[in-house]
C-alpha positions as CSV (number, residue, x, y, z in Angstrom):
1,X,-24.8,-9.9,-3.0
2,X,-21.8,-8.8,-0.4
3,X,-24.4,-8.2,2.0
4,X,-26.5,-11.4,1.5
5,X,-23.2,-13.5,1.4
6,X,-21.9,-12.0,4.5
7,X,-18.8,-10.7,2.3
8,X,-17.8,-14.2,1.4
9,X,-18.4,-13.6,-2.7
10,X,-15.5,-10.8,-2.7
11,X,-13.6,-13.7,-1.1
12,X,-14.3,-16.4,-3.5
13,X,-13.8,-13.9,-5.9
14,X,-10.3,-12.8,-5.4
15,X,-9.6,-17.0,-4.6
16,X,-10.9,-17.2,-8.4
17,X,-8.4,-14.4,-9.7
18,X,-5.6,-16.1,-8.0
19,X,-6.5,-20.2,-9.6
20,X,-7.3,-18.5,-13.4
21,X,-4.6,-15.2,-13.5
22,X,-6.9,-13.3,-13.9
23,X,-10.3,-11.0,-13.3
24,X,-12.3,-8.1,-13.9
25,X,-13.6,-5.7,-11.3
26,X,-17.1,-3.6,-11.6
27,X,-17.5,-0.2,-9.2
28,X,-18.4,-1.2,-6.1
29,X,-19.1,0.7,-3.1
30,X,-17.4,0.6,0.0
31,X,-20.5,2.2,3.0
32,X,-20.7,4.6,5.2
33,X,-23.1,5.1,8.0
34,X,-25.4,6.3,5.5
35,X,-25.0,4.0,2.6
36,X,-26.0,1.2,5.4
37,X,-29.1,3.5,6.1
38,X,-30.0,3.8,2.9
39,X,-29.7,0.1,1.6
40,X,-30.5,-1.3,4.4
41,X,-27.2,-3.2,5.2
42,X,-26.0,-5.2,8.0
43,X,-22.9,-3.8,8.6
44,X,-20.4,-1.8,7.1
45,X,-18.5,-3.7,5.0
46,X,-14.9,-2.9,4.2
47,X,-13.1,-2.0,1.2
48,X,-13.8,-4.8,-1.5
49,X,-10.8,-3.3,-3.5
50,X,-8.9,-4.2,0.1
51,X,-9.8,-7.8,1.0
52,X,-8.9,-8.2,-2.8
53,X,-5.4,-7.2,-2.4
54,X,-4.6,-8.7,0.5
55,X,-6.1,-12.2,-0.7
56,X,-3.8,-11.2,-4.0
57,X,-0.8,-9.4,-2.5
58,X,1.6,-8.4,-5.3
59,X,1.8,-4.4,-6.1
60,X,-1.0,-2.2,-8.3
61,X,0.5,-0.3,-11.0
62,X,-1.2,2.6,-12.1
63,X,-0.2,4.2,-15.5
64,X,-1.6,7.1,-17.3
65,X,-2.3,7.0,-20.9
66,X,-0.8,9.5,-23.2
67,X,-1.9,11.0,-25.7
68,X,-0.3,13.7,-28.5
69,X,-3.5,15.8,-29.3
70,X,-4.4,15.8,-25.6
71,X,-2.4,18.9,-23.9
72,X,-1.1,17.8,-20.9
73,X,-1.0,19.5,-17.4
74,X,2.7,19.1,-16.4
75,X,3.8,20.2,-20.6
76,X,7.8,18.8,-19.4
77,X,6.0,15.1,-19.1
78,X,7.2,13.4,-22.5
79,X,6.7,9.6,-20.6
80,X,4.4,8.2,-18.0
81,X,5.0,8.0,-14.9
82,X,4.0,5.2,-13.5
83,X,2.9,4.4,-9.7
84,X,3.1,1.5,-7.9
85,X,1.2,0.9,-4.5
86,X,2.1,-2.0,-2.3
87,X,-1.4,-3.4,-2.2
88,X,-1.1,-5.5,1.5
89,X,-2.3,-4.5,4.8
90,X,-1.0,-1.1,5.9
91,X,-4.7,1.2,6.2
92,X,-6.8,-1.9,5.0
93,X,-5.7,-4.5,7.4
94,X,-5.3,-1.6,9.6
95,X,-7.1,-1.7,13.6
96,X,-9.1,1.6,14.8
97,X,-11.3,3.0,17.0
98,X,-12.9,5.6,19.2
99,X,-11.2,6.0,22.7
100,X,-14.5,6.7,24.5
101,X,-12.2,9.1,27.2
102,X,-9.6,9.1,29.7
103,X,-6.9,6.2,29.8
104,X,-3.6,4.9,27.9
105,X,-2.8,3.8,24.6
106,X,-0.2,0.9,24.2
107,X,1.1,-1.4,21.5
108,X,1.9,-4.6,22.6
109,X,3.8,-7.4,20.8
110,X,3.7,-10.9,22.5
111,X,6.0,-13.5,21.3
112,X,5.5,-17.2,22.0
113,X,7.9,-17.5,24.2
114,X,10.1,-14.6,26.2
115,X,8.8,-11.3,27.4
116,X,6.6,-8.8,25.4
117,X,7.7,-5.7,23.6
118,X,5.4,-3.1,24.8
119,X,5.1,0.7,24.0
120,X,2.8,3.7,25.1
121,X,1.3,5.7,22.5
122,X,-0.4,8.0,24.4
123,X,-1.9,9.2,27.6
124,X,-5.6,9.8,26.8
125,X,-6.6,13.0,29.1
126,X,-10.3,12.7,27.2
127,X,-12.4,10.9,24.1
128,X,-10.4,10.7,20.4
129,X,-9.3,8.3,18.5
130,X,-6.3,5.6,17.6
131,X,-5.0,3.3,14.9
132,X,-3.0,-0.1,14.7
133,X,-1.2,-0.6,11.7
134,X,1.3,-2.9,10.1
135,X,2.9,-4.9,7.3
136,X,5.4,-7.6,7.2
137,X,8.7,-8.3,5.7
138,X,7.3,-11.2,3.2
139,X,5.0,-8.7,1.7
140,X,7.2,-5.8,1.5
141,X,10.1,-8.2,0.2
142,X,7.7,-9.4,-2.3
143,X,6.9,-6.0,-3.1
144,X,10.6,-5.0,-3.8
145,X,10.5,-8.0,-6.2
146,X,7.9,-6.8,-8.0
147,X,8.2,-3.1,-8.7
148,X,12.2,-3.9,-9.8
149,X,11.6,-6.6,-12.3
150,X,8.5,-4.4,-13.7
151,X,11.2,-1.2,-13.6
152,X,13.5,-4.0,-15.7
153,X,10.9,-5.0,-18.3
154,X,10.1,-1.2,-19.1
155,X,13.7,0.3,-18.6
156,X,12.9,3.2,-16.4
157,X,14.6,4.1,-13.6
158,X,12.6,3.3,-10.1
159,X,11.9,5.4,-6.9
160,X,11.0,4.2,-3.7
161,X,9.1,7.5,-1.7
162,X,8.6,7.0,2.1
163,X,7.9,9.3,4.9
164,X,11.4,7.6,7.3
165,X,12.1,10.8,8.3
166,X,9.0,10.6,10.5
167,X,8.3,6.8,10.7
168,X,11.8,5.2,11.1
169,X,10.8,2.2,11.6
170,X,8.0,1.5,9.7
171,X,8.9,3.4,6.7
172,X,12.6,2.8,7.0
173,X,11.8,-1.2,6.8
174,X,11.0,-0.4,3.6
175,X,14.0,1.2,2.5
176,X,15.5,-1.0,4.5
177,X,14.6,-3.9,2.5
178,X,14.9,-2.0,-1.1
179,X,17.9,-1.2,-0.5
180,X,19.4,-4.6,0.2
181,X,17.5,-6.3,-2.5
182,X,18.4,-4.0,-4.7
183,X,22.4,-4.7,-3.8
184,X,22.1,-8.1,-4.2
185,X,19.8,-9.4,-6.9
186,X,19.2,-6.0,-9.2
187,X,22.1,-3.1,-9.5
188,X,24.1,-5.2,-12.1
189,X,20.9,-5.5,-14.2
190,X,20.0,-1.8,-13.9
191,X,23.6,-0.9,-14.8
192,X,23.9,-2.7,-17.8
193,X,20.1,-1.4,-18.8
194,X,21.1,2.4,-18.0
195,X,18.9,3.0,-15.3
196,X,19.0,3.2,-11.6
197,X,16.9,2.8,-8.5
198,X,16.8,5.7,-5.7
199,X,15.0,6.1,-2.3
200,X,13.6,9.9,-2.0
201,X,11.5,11.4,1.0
202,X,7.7,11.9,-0.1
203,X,8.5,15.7,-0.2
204,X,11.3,15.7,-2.4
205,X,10.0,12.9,-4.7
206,X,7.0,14.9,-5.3
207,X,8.8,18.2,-6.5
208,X,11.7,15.8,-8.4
209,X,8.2,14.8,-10.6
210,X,7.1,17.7,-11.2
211,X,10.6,18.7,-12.7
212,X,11.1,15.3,-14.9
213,X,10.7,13.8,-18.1
């Protein structure tokens, strides 16, 4: 049905979720070069999960389910830990390609009105390949909204994990914009609950998991 509606039921579908608050998902398969082969489709479609999030926006929280007579593979874990993606643009609203050989990369933003802010990603001395990615502050604000107050309802403490170290500006918009949200509309709430909300590189967040409760 995807293929025969050019895409546009995955659309409607995600415009239903939003009117009725809510909707239920089946597997669905995102192609490849062969999967388009093998059924015959007209194009490679993207990621159904990702044209639902960004028609939805808002943050996927993943928890696992814990159970006492099922041993578990981190034995310290006594609560779930539970992960929250910001579900908007980033790799699936992302731009790429194959550079077909010699020539440079740039990113370009162009405003309505003043001069362009324009930046060279790379001298291309043969074929490879190159990515366009971004995200905006509503989204990322609306994401900080969303993974506090669902911290809040649950009482657990919250981490924000980024990369900044390596993508300062991209990554440190996000802690960036935690942090001051956090300042101003949260920390009172967290104190008087007991818990707390910390930014951690990837790395460290990672072994700091591995080492909790």
């Amino acid at each position: 049905n995807r293929d025969k509606t050019d895409d546009q039921v995955t659309i409607d579908c995600a415009e239903a979720i939003k009117k009725y608050n809510v909707g239920i998902k089946c597997a669905t398969i995102t192609p490849d070069e062969n999967r388009v082969e093998e059924f015959k489709l007209k194009k490679m479609w993207k990621s159904p999960n990702g044209t639902i999030r960004n028609i939805l926006g808002g943050t996927v929280f993943r928890e696992a389910i814990i159970c006492k007579n099922i041993p578990r593979l981190v034995t310290g874990w006594e609560k779930p830990i539970i992960i929250g993606r910001h579900a908007h643009a980033d790799q699936y609203k992302a731009t790429d390609f194959v550079v077909p050989g010699a020539g440079s990369l740039e990113l370009i933003w162009t405003p309505p009105k003043g001069e362009p802010i324009r930046h060279v990603v790379n001298e291309f001395k043969g074929a490879g390949v190159a990515l366009g990615m971004f995200n905006t502050d509503a989204s990322i604000i609306d994401f900080a909204h969303s993974s506090f107050k669902y911290a809040l309802g649950r009482k657990y403490p919250l981490y924000l994990s980024t990369k900044n170290t390596i993508l300062k500006k991209y990554d440190g918009r996000f802690k960036d914009i935690f942090q001051e949200i956090y300042e101003k509309d949260y920390k009172s709430q967290y104190d008087a609950a007991g818990i707390w909300y910390e930014h951690r590189l990837i790395d460290d967040m990672v072994a700091y998991a591995m080492k909790s409760e």
